[in-house]
N, C-alpha and C positions, 0 to 999 in steps of 0.2 A: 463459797466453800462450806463444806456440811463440817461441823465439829461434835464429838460426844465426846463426855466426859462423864462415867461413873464410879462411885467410890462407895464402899463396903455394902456390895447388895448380893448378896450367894456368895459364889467361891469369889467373888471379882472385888479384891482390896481396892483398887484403884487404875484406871483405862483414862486416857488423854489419847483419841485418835479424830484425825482428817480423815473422813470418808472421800469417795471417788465414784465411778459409774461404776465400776466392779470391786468390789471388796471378798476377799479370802481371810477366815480364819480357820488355824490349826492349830490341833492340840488332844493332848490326850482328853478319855473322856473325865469327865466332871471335874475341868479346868474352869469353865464359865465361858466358852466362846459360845455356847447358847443365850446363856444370861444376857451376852452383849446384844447378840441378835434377838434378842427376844423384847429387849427393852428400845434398841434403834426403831423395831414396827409401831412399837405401841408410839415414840415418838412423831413419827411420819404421821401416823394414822392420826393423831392430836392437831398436829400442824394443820392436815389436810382437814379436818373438821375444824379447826376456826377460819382458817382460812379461804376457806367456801361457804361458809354460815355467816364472816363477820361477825363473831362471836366469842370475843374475848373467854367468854367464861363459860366454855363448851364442855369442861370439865370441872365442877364445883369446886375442890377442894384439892390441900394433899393428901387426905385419905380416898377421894374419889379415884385419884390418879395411883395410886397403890393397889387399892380394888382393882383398877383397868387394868394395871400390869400381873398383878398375880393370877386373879382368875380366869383371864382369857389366855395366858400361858401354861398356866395350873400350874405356878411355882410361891404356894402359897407360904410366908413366913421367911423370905429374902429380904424382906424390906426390914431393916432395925432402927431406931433412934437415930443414929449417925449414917442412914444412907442419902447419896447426894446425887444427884441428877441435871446432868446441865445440858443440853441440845440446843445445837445453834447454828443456825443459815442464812442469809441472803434474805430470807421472808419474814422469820419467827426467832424469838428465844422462850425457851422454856428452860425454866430453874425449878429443881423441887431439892430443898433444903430447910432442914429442922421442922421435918414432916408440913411443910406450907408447898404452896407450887404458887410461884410467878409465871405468866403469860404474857409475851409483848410483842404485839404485829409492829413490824417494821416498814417504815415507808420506800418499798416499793413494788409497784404493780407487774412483776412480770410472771407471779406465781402460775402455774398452769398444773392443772389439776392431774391428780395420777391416781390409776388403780395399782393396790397394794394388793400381791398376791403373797400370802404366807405358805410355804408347802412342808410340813412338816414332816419328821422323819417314821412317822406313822402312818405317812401317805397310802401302804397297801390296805389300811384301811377299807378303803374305797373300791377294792374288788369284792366286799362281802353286799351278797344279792340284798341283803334285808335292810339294809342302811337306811333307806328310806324312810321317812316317817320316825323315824329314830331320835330320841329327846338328848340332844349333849350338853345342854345349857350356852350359854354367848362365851365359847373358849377358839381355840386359833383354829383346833380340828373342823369342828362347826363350820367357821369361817371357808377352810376348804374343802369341805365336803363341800357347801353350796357354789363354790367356783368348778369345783368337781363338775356337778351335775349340769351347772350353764356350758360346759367346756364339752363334755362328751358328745351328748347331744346334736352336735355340730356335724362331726365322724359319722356318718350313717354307713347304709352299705353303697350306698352310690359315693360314697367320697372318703374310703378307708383309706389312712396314714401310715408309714411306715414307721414299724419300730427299729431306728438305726437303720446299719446296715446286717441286721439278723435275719433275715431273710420271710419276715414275719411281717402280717400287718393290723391295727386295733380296726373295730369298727362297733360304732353303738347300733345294736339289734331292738327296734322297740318292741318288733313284734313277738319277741322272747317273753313267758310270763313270767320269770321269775331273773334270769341272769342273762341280763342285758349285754354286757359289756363281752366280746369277743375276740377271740386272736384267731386270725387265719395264717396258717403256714404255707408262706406260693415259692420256697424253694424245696427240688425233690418233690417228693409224693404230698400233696396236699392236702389237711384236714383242716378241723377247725374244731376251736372247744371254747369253755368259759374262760375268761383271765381269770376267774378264781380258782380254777383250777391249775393254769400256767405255773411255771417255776417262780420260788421266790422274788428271784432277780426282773422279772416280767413283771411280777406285780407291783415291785417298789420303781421301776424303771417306765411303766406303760403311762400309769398320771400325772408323771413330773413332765412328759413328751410333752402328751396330750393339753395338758395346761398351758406348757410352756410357745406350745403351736396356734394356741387358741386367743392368749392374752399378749402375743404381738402384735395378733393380723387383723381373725376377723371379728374378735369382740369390739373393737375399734369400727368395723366397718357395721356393725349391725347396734351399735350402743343407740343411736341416735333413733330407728324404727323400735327397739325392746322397751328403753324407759319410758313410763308415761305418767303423768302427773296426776292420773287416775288411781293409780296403784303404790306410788310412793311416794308418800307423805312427808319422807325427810327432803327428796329432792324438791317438791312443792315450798315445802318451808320455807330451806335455803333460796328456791328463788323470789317468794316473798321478803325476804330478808335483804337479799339484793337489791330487789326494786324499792323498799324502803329507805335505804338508804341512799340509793340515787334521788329518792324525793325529796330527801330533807336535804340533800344538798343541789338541788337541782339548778340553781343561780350559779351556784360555783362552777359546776360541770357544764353550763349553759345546753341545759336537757329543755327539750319544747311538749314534753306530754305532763296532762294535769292530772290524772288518776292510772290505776296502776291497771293493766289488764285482769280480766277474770279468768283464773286459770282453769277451773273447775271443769271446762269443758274441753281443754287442750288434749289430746290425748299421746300426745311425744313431744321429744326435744326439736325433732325436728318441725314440728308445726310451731313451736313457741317460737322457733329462731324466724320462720316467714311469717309470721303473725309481727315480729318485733320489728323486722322490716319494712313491713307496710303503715306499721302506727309511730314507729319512734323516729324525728329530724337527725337525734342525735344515733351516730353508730359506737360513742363511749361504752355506752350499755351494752350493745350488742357483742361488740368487744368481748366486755367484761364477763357477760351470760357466758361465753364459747370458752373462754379462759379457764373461769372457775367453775362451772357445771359440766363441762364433759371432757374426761380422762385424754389427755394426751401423750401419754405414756405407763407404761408400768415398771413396777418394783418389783422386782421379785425380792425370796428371802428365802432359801433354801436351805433344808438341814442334810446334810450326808447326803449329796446325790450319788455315792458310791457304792449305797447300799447293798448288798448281795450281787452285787458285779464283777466280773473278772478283770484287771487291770486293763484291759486293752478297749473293754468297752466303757471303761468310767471315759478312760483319755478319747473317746469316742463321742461321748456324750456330751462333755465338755466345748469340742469342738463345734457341735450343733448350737448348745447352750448361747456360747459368744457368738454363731452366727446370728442366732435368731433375733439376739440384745443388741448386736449392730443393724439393724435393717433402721428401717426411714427413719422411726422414731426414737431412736437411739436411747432402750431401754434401759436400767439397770437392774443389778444385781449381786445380791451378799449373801456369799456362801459359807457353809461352816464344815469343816470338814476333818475326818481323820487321816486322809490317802496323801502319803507322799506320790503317788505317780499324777492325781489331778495338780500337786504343784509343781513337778518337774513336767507338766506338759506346759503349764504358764511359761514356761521359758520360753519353747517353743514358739508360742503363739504370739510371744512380745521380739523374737526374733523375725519371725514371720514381717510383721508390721514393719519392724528397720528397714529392711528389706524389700519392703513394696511387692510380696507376693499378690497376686492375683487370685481370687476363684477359690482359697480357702480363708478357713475363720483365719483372724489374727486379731491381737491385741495392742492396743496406745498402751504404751508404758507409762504416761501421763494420767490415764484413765484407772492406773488400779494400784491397790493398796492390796497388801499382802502381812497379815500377822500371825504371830505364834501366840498362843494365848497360852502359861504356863503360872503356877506360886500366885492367881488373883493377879496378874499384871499381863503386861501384852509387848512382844517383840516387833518392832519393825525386821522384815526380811527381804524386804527390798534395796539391793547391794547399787547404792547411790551412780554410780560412775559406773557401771558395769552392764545397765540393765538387764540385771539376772536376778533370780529370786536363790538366795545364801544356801547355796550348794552344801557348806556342813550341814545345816538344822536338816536337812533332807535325809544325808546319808547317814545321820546320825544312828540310827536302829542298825542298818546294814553293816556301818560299819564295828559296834559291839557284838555282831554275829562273829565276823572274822577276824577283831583282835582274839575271841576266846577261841576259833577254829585254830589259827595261826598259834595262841598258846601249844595245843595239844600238838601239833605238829611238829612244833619243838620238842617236846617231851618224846616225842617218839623217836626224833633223831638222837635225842641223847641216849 
């Protein structure tokens, strides 16, 4: 079980939550159900780098770990004297308390490594042509522009995706010289323009797909030919790092090779893993290589996927969302959100599962966690015995529409 625990850092006095594969937070804006998700990646993202590096001290300090949180979120000045920080799972604890940070790998090996995709709610970003080459310094944007660009790519015009059911479809044009990214209209009369041009709702709706189509399936199926020890140096490290340590304990682990391989000439993951096969007795390692060096799943962290969407296609999008996070690899996902109708569809979808529907998304009730983020603290809205998600905190708005309608109705009868 994942635990976070934060106390005085932005709006957020104090958070005591069990995460799950799906997590939802709501709340008005600048309640801090950002904050929370902002600081749950940067946690992942820490784990995931000691924990594939074997590197206790991956992040120097509590000021290094303050730096990583503020300015790759660019919520600089959250952090005070008194803010506290506690993450904890199955693999790792991290503590950062009276500005220090403790680090502790936990003994056991069944960590398996994950890409973390941030998508933030600035995601239309990424329909503007010039982005390219564009300086943002190491912030979450950055971070998704570059999953942006590996993801599109994919989309060509031989293998354009649907957007929903809009009768629309993306496709990346490379042969465009300036505005790549396309929307073809194939219901009714057919054209085709830029997304940067498309409707708001298009632009904030087309990269969340797009990504989210990308980093279930076939990034996964192409990770192993893409990365190469030629060109990234951290994954080289870490697996120097690896191999080091299998050496110095090599009696222990009863490993039968005496020197490490030269990696300098490997030029993928997948030649290291038939190379490690034909030289290492032991499969410990090889194990371990496959475990901790290549992504077995992804995280998403999604801000407002209901951006500039009509009710009917958030609950639409949604629906896609969970399916694509249940397929093999059974991804996860923490969303933040304003839309009461993406929470009154969770009912749905946790009813759906009771009931053993077939052939659309649904939801484990076991698998999700559901808060109101409100006052720097955080609600559970998950009605224990009912599996429902607390039908007041929903209708709450709605229903202050028509106590004050119902006033005036009165008055008029009077």
């Amino acid at each position: 079980m994942k635990q976070l625990v934060i106390k005085n850092v932005g709006a957020i006095r104090q958070v005591h939550i069990k995460l799950n594969r799906f997590n939802f937070f709501i709340g008005p804006q600048s309640s801090g159900k950002s904050t929370v998700a902002k600081i749950l990646s940067s946690c992942m993202w820490l784990e995931k780098e000691v924990l594939t590096t074997l590197n206790d001290k991956a992040i120097a300090d509590g000021a290094a770990f303050v730096r990583l949180v503020e300015s790759f979120h660019k919520i600089e000045s959250y952090f005070g004297d008194s803010s506290f920080v506690q993450y904890d799972t199955d693999f790792i604890s991290i503590l950062y308390n009276n500005k220090d940070i403790k680090i502790t790998r936990k003994e056991n090996e069944d960590y398996h490594r994950e890409k973390i995709c941030y998508i933030p709610s600035e995601r239309n970003i990424a329909t503007l042509p010039e982005l390219q080459g564009f300086e943002f310094g190491h912030t979450n944007l950055r971070s998704f522009l570059f999953d942006w660009f590996n993801a599109r790519e994919f989309f060509v015009a031989g293998n354009k995706t649907d957007v929903l059911n809009l009768g629309m479809k993306y496709f990346y044009d490379s042969e465009q010289p300036r505005q790549k990214d396309r929307i073809e209209q194939v219901d009714g009369q057919a054209y085709q323009i830029a997304l940067s041009s498309a409707s708001s709702g298009l632009q904030s709706l087309t990269p969340l797909l797009v990504m989210l189509q990308y980093y279930t399936d076939e990034y996964f199926r192409s990770y192993n030919e893409k990365k190469s020890f030629a060109t990234d140096t951290k994954l080289k490290n870490a697996v120097e790092s690896l191999l080091n340590e299998f050496n110095k304990n090599k009696e222990k682990n009863n490993l039968k090779y005496e020197e490490q391989p030269n990696l300098a000439h490997e030029v993928g993951i997948k030649n290291f893993i038939e190379y490690l096969q034909t030289q290492l007795l032991s499969t410990k390692i090889l194990s371990t290589f496959s475990r901790l060096m290549v992504p077995h799943k992804t995280s998403f962290i999604i801000e407002e996927p209901e951006q500039n969407l009509y009710p009917s296609t958030q609950m639409d999008l949604l629906d896609l969302v969970v399916e694509l996070c249940n397929g093999e690899k059974k991804h996860h996902c923490t969303i933040t959100t304003h839309s009461p109708y993406i929470l009154n569809k969770l009912n749905l979808l946790v009813k759906r599962f009771d009931v053993g529907v077939k052939g659309l998304a649904a939801l484990n009730w076991d698998e999700l966690s559901v808060w109101a983020v409100k006052d720097g603290e955080v609600r559970d809205l998950k009605v224990r015995n009912a599996h429902l998600i607390n039908p007041e905190y929903l209708s709450e708005p709605l229903d202050r529409i028509y106590e004050e309608y119902e006033q005036y109705e009165t008055a008029t009868r009077e």
